[in-house]
Structures are given as C-alpha cells and as structure tokens.
C-alpha positions in Angstrom: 145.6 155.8 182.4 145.9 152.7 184.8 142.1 152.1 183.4 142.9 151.8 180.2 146.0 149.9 180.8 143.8 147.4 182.5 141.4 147.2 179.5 143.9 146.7 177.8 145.5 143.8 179.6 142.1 142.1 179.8 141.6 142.3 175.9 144.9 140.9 175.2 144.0 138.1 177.6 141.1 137.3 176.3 142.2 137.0 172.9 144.9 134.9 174.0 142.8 132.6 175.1 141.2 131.9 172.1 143.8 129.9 170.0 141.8 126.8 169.4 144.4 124.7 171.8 140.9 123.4 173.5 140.6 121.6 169.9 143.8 120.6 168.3 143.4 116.8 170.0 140.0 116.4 168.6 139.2 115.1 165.6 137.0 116.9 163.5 133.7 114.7 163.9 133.9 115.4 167.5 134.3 119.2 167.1 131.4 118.8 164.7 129.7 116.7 167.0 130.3 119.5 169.7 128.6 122.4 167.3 125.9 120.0 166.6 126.8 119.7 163.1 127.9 116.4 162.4 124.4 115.4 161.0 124.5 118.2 158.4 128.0 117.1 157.2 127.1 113.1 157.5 124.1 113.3 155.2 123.6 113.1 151.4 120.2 114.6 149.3 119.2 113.3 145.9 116.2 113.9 143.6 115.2 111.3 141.4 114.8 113.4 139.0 117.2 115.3 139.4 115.7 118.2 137.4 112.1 118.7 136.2 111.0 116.9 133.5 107.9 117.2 131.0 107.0 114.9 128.6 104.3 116.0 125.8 102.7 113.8 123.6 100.4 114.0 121.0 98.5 111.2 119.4 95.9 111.1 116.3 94.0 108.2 115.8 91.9 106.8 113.0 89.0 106.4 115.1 88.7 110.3 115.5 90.0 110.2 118.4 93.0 112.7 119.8 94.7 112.9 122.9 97.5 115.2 124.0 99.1 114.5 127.1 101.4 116.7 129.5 103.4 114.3 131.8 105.5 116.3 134.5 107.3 115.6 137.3 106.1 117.7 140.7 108.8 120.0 142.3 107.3 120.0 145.5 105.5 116.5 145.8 107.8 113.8 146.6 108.1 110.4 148.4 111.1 110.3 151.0 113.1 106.9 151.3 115.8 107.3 153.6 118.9 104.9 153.5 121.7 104.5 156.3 125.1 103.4 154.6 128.5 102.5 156.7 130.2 105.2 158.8 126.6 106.6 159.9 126.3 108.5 157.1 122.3 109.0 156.2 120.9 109.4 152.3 117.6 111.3 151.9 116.7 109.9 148.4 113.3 112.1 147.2 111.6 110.3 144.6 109.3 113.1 142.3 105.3 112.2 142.0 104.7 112.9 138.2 100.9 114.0 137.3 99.5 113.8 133.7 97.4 116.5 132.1 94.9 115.1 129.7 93.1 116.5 126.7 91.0 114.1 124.3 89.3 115.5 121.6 86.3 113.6 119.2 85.9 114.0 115.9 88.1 118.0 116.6 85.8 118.4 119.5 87.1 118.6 123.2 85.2 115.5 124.9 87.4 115.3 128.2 90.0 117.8 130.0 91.2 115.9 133.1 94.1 115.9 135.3 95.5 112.4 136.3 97.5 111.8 139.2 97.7 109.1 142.2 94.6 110.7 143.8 92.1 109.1 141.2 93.2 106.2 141.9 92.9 105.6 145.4 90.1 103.4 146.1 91.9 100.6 144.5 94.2 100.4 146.7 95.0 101.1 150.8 97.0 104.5 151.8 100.1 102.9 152.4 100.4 101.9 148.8 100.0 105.3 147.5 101.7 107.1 150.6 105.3 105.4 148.8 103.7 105.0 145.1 105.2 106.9 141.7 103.2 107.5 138.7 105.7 106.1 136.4 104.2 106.8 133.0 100.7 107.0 130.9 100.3 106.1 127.2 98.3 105.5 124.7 96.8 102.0 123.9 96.7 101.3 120.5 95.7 98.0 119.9 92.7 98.1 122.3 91.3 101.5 121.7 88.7 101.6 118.9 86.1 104.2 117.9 83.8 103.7 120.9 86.8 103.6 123.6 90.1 105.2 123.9 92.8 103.3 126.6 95.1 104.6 128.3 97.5 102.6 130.1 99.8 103.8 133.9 101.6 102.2 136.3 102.2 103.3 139.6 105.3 101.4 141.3 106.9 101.8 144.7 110.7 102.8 144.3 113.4 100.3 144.3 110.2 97.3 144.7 108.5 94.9 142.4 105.2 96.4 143.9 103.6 97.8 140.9 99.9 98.5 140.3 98.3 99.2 136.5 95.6 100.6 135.6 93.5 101.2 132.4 91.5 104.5 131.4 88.6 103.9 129.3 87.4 106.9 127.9 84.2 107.0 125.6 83.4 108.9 123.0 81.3 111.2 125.3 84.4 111.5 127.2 83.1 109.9 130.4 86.2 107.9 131.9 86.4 104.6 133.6 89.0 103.0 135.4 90.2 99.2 135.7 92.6 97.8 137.1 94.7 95.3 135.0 95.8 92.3 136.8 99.4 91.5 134.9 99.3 88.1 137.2 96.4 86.4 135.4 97.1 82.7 134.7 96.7 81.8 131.6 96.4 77.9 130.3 
C-alpha cells in the first residue's frame, strides 16, 4: 500500500509541475524561439501563379499554315526569390516556369511537333540569366509570317526586372525551326 501511495505522490508531483509557470513571462516569439519554431511562424509562401494555368491557342493562316499552341505553367519548376520585410519576417515568392507545346501543320499536314521551354534557348545567353528567367508568353506573328516562314514571337524576363530577352521562331514550311534573337534596343535614325 505505502508503494502505491508513493506512486502516487510522485505522479501528482510531477503533474504539478507542469503548469506552464516556466513561460507565462515570455513572450510568445521567445517560447517559439525556444521550440525552434519561430521561422515557421515568421515566414510567408506565394506562387505566382497561384494556381495552374493553361493557355490554348489555335491559329489558321492564309498561308496554309496552322499552329496550335499549349502554354502551361509548371507545378513543380519554379524560380525562388526570397524577400526580407520589417520585423524579420521572410517571403518565399515562387515564380512558375511556363513551357509551350507546339504543333504546326502545312497545307493539313503535321510539319513540326516541338516542345519550347527555356532550355532551347540557352546558348544565347549565360546560366545565370536563365537560372532567374520566366517564359512569359509565345504568339503568333502575323505580320511577318508569310507562306515560306511562320514567327513566333517569346520573351523570357527575370521577375520584378527590366531584364528581358526575345526571341523569334522561324519555322519553314518543312518545319525545320530557327531561332533569333530580336534586339528591341536597335537604334533607329
């Protein structure tokens, strides 16, 4: 009996001792501090987009030319920019790489089935440029496509920058494409 009175003396003790009085002159920051929890609580996610988007477009031309593109934003392909803001508090912004799938058709024949994202374009620029870059969109040019060559015109632009890079596809009628890039700074007189 005197053993069990004893456990039970202990337990009641021990329970006792566990009111929280240890913490009720800290503030909560240092109590998260002290669980190692105060980064978790002190930081901020966003997606740009926030939610996946798809664009589909579909384009006929006189020329007998037809493209139909697939523009869609990559759920698990992202450039991180991180911001620090007053109070210590930390934003994790992920920016979503978007990729283009292209089908261009001849005269109702399928001449070129491509997919076009920032990795055909790297030799025109160094890594560090495409390690931050976005695709930000891809369309068809009208007024410089004919019935030899269809353009296509994208931009690739490092968020919240003016660093920007565009570039034209030329696509012939065998469907063989080349890429330029278009210098928007040319002086003109």
């Amino acid at each position: 009996m005197n053993k069990l009175v004893f456990i039970l003396l202990i337990f009641t003790l021990t329970l006792a001792s566990c009111d929280g009085r240890n913490r009720k002159y800290k503030t909560n920051a240092e109590v998260l501090k002290e669980n190692n929890l105060l980064e978790s609580f002190n930081q901020e996610i966003k997606f740009v987009p926030e939610t996946y988007t798809e664009i589909k477009t579909d384009t006929i031309l006189s020329s007998g030319f037809e493209v139909k593109i697939n523009y869609r934003s990559l759920e698990n392909d992202f450039v991180l920019e991180t911001r620090k803001s007053k109070g210590d508090s930390v934003t994790k912004i992920h920016y979503k790489n978007f990729e283009a799938q292209l089908l261009v058709l001849k005269n109702n024949t399928i001449i070129n089935r491509s997919l076009i994202n920032k990795k055909c374009f790297y030799k025109f620029e160094g890594a560090s440029f495409w390690t931050n870059a976005i695709m930000q969109f891809i369309w068809v040019d009208h007024e410089a496509s004919n019935k030899d060559i269809l353009r296509l015109n994208t931009s690739f632009c490092i968020p919240n920058t003016n660093e920007c890079k565009d570039f034209t596809l030329k696509i012939n009628k065998q469907g063989v494409i080349q890429i330029e890039e278009i210098n928007i700074f040319s002086n003109t007189i």
